[in-house]
N, C-alpha and C positions, 0 to 999 in steps of 0.2 A: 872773524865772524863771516859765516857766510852770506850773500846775500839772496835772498828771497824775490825778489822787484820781477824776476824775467821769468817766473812761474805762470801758471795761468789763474787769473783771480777771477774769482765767483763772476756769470755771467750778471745782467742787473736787468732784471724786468720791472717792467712798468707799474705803478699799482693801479688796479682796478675798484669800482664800487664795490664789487661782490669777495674783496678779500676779508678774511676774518681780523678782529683787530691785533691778534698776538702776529698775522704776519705783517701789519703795517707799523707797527713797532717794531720788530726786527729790523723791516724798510728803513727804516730812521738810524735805528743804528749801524746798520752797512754802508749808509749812505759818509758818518763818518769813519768809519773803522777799516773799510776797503774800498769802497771808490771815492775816498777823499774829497767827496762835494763840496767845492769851494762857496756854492748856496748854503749849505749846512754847518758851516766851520764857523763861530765866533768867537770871540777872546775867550768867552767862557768854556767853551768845548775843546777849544788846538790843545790846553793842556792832555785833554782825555785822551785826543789824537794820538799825539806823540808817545802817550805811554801808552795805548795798545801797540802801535807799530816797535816799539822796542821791547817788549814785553812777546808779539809775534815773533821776532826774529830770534830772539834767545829762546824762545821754547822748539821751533822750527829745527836752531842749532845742538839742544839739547837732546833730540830725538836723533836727530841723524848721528852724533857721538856715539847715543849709547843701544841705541837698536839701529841698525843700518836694514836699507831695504834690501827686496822685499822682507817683510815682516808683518804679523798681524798685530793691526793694533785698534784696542777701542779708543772711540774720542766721545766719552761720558760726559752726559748734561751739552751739549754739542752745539746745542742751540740754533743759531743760522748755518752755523756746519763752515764757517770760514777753514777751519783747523784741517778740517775731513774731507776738504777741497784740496788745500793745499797740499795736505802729505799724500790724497789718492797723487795728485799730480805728479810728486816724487817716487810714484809704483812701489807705495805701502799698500797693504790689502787693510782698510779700512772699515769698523764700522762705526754709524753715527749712531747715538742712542741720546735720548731726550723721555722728559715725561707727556711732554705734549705733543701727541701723534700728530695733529694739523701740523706743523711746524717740519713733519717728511716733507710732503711736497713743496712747499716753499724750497726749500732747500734743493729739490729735484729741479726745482724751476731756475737754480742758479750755477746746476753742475754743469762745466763745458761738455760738451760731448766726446764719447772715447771712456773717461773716466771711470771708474767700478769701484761704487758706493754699495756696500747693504746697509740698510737701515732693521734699526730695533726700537722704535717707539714704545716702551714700556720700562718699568721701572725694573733695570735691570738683576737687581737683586734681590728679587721675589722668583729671577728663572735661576739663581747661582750655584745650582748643581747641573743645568742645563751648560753654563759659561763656566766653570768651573776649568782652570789650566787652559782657557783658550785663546790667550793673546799672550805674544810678546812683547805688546806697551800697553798699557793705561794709560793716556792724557787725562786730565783732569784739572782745567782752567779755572783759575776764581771762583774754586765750589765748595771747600775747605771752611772758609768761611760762613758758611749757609746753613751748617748742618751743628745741629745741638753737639754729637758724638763724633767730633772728631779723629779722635780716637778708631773707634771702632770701622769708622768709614776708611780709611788707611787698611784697617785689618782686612775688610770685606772686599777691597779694589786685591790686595794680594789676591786673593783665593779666585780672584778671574785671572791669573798671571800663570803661563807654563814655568818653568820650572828654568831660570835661568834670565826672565823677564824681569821687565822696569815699570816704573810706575810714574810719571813724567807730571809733578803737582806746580801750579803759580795761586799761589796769596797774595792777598798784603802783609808787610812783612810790622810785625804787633810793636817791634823795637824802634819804631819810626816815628820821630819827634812830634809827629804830628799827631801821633795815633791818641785816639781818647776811651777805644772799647776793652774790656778786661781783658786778663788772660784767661784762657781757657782752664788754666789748672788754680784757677782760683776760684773757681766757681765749687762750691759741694755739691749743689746736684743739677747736673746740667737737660735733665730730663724734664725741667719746668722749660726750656726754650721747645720742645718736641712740636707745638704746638704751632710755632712761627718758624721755624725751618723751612728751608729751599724755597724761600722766596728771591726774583730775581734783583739784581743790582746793587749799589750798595747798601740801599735802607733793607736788604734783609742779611747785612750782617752782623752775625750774633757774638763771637771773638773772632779776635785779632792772633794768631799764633807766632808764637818768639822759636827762635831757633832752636833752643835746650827741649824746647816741644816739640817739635817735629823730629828730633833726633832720638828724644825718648818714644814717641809713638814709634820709632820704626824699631828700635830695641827689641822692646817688646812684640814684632808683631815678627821678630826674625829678618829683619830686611836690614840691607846695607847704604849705609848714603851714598851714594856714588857721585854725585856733585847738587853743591848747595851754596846758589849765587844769591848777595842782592845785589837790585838792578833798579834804576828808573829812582833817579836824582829829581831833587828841587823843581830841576829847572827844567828837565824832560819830564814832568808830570804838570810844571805847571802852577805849582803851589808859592805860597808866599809872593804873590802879584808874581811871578818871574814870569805866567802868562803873557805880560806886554811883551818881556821881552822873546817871546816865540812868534811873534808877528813879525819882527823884524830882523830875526835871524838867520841865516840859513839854514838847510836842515845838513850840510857837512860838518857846521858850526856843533852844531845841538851833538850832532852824535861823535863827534870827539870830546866835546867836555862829556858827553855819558862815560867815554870809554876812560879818559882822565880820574873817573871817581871813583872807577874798578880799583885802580892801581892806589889807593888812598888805604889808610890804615886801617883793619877789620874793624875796629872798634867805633871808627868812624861812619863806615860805612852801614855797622847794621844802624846808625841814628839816622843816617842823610837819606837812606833808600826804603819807597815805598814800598818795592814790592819783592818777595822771596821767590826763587823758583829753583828746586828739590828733584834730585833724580834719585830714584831708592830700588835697588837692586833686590830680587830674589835667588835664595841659592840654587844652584846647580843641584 
């Protein structure tokens, strides 16, 4: 696994009275997600910590696998743009797209300098004949979840893909002992959530997706898995009190027992691992 740590991470500005409140919420959460504020970290949050950052570095390593730079790639729903920081820094040709335009600048306001970011603040798939074959990756972080048509949103990130492109997806992974939200293919009509979709965090998700899901939306949509990990154990997320013990571990500790639970029986693993991350191939 590669590591990430000696990249350049998002600059960190100050906040001021006059910022709007979706960027002092971003604030909050950069404060634990990339510059690891030790004022911000409490037993209740380190779990949160620790599975962003192993959840970062396997998508990071799954990008660079299966699209190598330079490359165009979108980083859809993008949010603070951590993602769209890091891969410009690896000299991907990036764009960030978000539904909430205030949320460019913020993110302008945390690019190192050097860096080439475009930005597309709009709902991308209202232009999709406009983006239509024009990236060689999709990212698409923890947003599977949020969206009624799962399904269909898988079909629609293709048809922004050239022709030999990837599609780079992280959930939670729906087979995880902990999990309590349906399956998606249990639902008959999933067009009653339309209404509460793409909301952020977890209280707006709607299902959970299990493996044979994700493998059958790509069936159907033509696309190929090209790697389909789960990742981010018990005890690197944090759950079942194992929180305490992330206060008094190291973090060498934590990320070899992660890497110990790779190597554990698949059956095992889609129960102990919260979260999935999906690499789906378009043909040539």
């Amino acid at each position: 696994m590669r590591k990430i740590d000696s990249y350049p991470i998002p600059l960190r500005p100050e906040p001021s009275d006059g910022w709007p409140q979706s960027w002092r919420d971003s604030h909050r959460y950069d404060r634990l997600e990339v510059w690891k504020d030790p004022a911000a970290i409490g037993t209740a949050s380190i779990g949160y910590v620790c599975a962003y950052a192993n959840r970062r570095q396997h998508t990071i390593d799954a990008v660079l696998s299966s699209c190598p730079a330079p490359a165009r790639v979108l980083d859809l729903a993008a949010a603070q743009g951590n993602f769209t920081i890091a891969l410009a820094a690896l000299k991907y040709e990036v764009t960030w797209n978000d539904l909430r335009p205030e949320l460019e600048e913020y993110v302008r306001l945390k690019t190192p300098k050097g860096l080439d970011i475009r930005f597309v603040a709009e709902n991308i798939f209202e232009l999709s004949e406009i983006y239509a074959d024009s990236f060689d990756a999709v990212v698409a972080l923890e947003v599977l979840e949020h969206v009624a048509h799962p399904d269909d949103f898988i079909a629609k990130l293709a048809g922004l893909l050239a022709p030999g492109g990837v599609i780079v997806l992280t959930t939670p992974n729906g087979g995880y002992f902990l999990n309590r939200l349906p399956r998606f293919s249990d639902c008959s009509d999933p067009s009653v959530f339309e209404k509460v979709q793409f909301k952020p965090n977890s209280d707006g998700h709607i299902f959970l997706l299990y493996e044979d899901e994700l493998r059958l939306f790509a069936t159907r949509t033509g696309l190929a898995v090209e790697q389909l990990h789960f990742i981010t154990s018990p005890l690197t997320s944090g759950h079942v009190k194992l929180r305490y013990l992330l206060n008094v571990l190291p973090d060498w500790c934590v990320n070899t027992l992660e890497k110990w639970t790779q190597r554990l029986p698949l059956g095992i693993r889609k129960k102990i691992s919260a979260q999935l991350i999906v690499v789906l191939k378009k043909p040539c």
